[in-house]
N, C-alpha and C positions, 0 to 999 in steps of 0.2 A: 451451397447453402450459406446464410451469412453464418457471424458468430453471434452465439447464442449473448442477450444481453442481462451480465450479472443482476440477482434479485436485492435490491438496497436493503432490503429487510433481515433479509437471510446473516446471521453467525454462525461463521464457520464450524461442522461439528465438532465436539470435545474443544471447543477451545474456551479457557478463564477468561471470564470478561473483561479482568482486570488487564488482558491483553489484547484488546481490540480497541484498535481508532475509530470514530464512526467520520468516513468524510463527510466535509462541511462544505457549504457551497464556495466555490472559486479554487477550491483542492485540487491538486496534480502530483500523482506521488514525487513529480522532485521536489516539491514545496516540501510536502510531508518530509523528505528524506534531508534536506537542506536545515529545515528547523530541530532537527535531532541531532546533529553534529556540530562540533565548536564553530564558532562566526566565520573564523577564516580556512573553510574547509574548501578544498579540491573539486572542481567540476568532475574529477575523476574519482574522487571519494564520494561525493555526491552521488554519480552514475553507479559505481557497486554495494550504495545505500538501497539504489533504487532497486537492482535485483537482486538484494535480500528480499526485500518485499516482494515481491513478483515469485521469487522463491518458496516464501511461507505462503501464498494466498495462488494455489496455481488456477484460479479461475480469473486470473489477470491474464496469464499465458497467450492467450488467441490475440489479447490485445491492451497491454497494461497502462495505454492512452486512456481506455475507457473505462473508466472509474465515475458513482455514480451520487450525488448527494445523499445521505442518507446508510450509506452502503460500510456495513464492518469487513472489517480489513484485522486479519491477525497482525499484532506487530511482532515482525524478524526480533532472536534473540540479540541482545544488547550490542551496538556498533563498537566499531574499534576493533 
């Protein structure tokens, strides 16, 4: 069966609004995870940015390529 394809609408439950991204068009969680860390950060810091996230939002899981305009996203707690 394929994987199932995240609803853009949907906020994850219990989670503060004031803690979700909403992706925007041309988004890819490593954009996302590269823009939250200092300028001259690590492809390899960048990479364990990116599954924080993947970590907090497990409906990334099957495939955290597939990210969707529109679609909330809890943001991992604070990098570093």
């Amino acid at each position: 069966a394929p994987d199932p394809v995240p609803s853009p609408a949907a906020t994850p439950a219990g989670i503060d609004e004031s803690r979700v991204h909403v992706v925007a068009p041309g988004e890819c969680l490593w954009h996302i995870a590269e823009r939250e860390l200092v300028p001259d950060a690590t492809d390899r810091e960048i990479a364990l940015r990116v599954e924080e996230w993947v970590r907090a939002n497990p409906e990334l899981r099957p495939n955290p390529d597939l990210i969707l305009v529109g679609q909330r996203l809890e943001v991992p707690g604070v990098a570093g």
